[in-house]
C-alpha positions as CSV (number, residue, x, y, z in Angstrom):
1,X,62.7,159.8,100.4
2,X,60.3,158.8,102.5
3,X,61.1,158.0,106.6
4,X,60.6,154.1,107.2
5,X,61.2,154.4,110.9
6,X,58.1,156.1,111.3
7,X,54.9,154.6,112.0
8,X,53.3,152.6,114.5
9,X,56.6,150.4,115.5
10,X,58.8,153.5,115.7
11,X,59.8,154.4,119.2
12,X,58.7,157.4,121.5
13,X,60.0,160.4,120.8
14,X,63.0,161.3,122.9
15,X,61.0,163.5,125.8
16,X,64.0,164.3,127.9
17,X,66.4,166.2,125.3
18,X,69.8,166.1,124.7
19,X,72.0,166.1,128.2
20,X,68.9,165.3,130.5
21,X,69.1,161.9,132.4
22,X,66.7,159.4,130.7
23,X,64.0,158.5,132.7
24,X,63.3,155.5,134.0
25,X,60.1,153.1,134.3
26,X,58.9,150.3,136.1
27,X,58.7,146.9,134.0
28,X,55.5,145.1,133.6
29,X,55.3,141.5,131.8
30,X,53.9,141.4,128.6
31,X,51.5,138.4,129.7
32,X,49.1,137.6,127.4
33,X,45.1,138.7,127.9
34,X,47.0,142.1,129.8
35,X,45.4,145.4,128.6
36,X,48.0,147.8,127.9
37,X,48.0,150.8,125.9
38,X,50.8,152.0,123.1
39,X,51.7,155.6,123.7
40,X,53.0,156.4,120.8
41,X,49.8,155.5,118.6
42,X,47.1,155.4,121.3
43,X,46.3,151.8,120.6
44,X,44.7,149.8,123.3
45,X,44.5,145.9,122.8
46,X,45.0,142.7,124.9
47,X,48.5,141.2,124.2
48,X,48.7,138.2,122.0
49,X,52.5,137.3,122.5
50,X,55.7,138.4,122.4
51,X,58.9,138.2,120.4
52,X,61.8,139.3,118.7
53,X,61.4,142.4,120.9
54,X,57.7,143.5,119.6
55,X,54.2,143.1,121.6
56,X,51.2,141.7,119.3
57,X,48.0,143.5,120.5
58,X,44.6,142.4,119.9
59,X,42.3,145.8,119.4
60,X,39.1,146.3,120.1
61,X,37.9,145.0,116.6
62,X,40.1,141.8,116.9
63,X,43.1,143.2,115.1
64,X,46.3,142.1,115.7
65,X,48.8,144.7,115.9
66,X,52.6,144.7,116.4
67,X,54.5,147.4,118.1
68,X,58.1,147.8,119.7
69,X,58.7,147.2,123.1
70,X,60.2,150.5,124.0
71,X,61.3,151.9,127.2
72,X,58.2,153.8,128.9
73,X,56.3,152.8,125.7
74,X,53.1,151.6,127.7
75,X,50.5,152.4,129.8
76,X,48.7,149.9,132.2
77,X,46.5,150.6,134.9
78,X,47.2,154.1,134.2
79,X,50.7,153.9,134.5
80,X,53.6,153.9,132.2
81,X,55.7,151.5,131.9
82,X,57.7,149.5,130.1
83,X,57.1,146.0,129.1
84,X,58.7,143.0,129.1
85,X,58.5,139.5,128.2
86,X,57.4,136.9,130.3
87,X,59.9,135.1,132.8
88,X,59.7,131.3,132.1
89,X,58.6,129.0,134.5
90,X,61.4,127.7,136.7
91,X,63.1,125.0,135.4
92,X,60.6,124.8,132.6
93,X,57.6,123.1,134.2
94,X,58.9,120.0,132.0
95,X,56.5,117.7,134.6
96,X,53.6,116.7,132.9
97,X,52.1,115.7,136.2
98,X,52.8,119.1,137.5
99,X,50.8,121.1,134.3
100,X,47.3,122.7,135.3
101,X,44.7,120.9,134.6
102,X,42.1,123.4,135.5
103,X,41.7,126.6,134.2
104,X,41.3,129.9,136.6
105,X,36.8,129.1,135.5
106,X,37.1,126.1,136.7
107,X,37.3,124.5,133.1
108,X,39.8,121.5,131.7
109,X,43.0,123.3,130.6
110,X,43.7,122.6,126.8
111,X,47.7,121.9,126.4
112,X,49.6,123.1,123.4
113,X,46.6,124.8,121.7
114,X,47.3,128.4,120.2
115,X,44.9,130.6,120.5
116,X,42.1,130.9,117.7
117,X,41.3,133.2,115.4
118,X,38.8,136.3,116.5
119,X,35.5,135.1,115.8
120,X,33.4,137.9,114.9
121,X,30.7,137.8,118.1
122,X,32.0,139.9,121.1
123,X,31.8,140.5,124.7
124,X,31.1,144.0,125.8
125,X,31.7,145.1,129.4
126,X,31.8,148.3,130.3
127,X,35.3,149.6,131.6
128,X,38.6,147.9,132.1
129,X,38.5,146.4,135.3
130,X,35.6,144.6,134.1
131,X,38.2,143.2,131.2
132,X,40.9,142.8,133.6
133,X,38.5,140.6,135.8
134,X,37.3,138.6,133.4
135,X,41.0,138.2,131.7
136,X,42.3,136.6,134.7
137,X,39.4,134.3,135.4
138,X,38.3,133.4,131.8
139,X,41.3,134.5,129.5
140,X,42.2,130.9,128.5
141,X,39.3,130.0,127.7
142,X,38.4,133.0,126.2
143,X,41.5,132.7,123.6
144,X,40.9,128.5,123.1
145,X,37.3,129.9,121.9
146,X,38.9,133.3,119.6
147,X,36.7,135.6,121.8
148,X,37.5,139.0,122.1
149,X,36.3,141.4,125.0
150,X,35.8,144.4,124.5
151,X,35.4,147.3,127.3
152,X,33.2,150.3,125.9
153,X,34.0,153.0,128.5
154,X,30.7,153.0,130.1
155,X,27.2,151.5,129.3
156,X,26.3,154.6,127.5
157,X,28.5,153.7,124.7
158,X,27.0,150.6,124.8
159,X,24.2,151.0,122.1
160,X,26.8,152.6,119.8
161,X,29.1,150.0,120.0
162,X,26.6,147.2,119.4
163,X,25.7,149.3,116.0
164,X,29.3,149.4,114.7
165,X,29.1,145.8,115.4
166,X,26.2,144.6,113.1
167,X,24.6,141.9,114.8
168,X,23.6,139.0,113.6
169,X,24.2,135.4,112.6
170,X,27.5,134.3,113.2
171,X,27.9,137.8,114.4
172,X,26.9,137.5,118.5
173,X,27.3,140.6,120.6
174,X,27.1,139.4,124.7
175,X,27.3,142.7,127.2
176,X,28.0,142.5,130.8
177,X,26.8,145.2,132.8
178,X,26.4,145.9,136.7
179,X,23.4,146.9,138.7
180,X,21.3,144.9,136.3
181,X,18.0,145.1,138.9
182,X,14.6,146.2,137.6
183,X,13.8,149.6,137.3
184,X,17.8,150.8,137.0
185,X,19.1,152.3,133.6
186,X,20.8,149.2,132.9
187,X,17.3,147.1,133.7
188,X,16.1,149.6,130.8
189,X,18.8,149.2,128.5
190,X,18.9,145.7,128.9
191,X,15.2,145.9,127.6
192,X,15.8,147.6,124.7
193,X,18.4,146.1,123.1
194,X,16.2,142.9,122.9
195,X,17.4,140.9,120.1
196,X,18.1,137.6,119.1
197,X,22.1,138.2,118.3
198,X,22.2,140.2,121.7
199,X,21.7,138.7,125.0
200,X,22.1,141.4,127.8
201,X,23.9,139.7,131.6
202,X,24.8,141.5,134.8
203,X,24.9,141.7,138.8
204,X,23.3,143.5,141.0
205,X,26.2,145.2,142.1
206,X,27.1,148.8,141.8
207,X,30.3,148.0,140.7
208,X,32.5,145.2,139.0
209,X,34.6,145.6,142.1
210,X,31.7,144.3,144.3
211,X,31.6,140.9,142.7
212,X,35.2,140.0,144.0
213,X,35.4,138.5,148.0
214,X,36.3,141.7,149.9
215,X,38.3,139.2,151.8
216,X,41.2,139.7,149.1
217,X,42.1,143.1,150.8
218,X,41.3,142.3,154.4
219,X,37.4,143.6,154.6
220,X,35.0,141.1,156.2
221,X,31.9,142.7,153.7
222,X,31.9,145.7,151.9
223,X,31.7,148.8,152.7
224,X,28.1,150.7,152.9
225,X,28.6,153.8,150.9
226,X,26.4,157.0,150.5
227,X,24.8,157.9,147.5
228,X,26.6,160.8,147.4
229,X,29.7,159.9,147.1
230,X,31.1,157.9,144.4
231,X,30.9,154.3,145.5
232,X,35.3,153.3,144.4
233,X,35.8,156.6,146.5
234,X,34.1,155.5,149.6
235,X,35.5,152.5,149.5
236,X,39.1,154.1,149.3
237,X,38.4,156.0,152.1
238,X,37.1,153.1,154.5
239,X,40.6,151.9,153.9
240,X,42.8,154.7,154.3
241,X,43.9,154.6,150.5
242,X,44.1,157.3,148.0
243,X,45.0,155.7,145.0
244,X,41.7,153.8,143.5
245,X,44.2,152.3,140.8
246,X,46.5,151.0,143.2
247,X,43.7,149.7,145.2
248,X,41.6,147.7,142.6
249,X,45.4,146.8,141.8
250,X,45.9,144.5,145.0
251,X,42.3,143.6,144.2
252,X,42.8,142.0,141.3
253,X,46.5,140.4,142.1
254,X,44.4,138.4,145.1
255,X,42.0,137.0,142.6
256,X,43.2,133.2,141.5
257,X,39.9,131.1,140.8
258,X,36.2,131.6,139.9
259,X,35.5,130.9,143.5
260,X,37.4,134.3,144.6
261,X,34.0,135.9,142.7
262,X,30.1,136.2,143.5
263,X,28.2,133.5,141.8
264,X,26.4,136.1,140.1
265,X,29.0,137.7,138.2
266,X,31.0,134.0,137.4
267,X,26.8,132.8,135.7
268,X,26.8,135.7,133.8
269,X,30.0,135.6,132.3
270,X,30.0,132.1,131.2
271,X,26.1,132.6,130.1
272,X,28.1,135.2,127.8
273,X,30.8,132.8,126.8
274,X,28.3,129.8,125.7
275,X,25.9,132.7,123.8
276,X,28.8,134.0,121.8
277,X,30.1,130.9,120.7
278,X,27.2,128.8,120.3
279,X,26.0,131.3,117.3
């Protein structure tokens, strides 16, 4: 007879054994655009919502996949969790008046629109701060327009990724990449990927960390670092902090609007946004 408690909404596996105190884990909300990973599968995705106890992720291929929320049953920002839903607003935010009318871009908030449907075109960056970043400036726009983002784990993987895609009409691919100056590896890539279904954006900066005011985590500029040494490292050891997660953690919390970013990295994205959806 065959198990139906196993599969991709089943639970964790009980890690501690019979007698031992269950561990337990710091909650995270299940706020939708967060990139969490399942444990028990290995699935990454953004969440999508929440309800009747089960997380909707959105996979790199725009999926939608549901799966329990169990105790520890996550990771996020390389640490597991569990998650939870999202606290309502206090006394339910029932004043139209008081409603945002401005998304965290800058654009005019849409009210009571569900997200859309995936389109097929996509949004490649090249790690997961980079789709952390642009989640928390862009996301609701991103899910009024059904676009999915899609961090490749490095621009290396880049050319791959954009073949498993296809290209073509109705089929966009936009990549974001940093340290897009001429004569770089990215300058090159850029070059050859030269087609009319890709369009290629970046900064000049080393790192995606770079485009966000150093202000947010009390440094006037940032930090000149060797070459030698890798760039998130020097700049946790400026600051006296060991942890680069926890670090790019207060980084991110600080940023509210576009104007928390470098101009460079807020054109680029939304040169992405109107490329991907105007195809």
């Amino acid at each position: 007879m065959v198990n139906q408690d196993r599969g991709i909404l089943s639970g964790l596996p009980d890690l501690d054994g019979p007698g031992r105190t269950r561990q337990t884990y710091p909650t995270v909300e299940a706020s939708p655009g967060r990139i969490v990973e399942h444990r028990a599968s290995g699935l990454v995705g953004f969440v999508v919502r929440v309800s009747s106890g089960v997380v909707v992720l959105r996979d790199r291929r725009g999926r939608e996949c549901p799966v329990r929320l169990q105790p520890g049953g996550f990771v996020v920002d390389g640490q597991v969790v569990s998650l939870v839903p999202p606290a309502a607003p206090a006394g339910g935010d029932r004043d139209p008046s008081r409603r945002r009318t401005r998304t965290a871009s800058g654009s005019v908030a849409v009210e009571q629109r569900s997200a859309r449907v995936a389109r097929a075109s996509r949004i490649l960056v090249e790690g997961i701060h980079d789709a952390e970043l642009i989640e928390k400036v862009w996301g609701d726009d991103l899910r009024v327009e059904g676009v999915v983002v899609v961090p490749t784990g490095g621009v290396d993987n880049l050319a791959g990724t954009i073949g498993e895609l296809q290209p073509g009409p109705g089929r966009r691919v936009g990549v974001l990449v940093d340290h897009l100056v001429e004569g770089s590896k990215e300058w090159h890539l850029a070059h050859a990927l030269s087609s009319p279904d890709v369009l290629v954006t970046g900064t000049p900066f080393v790192d995606i960390w770079q485009a966000i005011n150093p202000s947010l985590i009390g440094l006037p500029h940032w930090p000149a670092i060797p070459r030698d040494v890798a760039w998130k490292d020097g700049v946790c050891n400026v600051l006296g902090e060991r942890d680069p997660a926890a670090l790019w953690r207060r980084l991110l919390a600080g940023v509210r609007t576009f104007r928390d970013l470098e101009p460079a990295l807020v054109g680029a994205v939304e040169q992405l946004i109107d490329f991907v959806t105007s195809g």
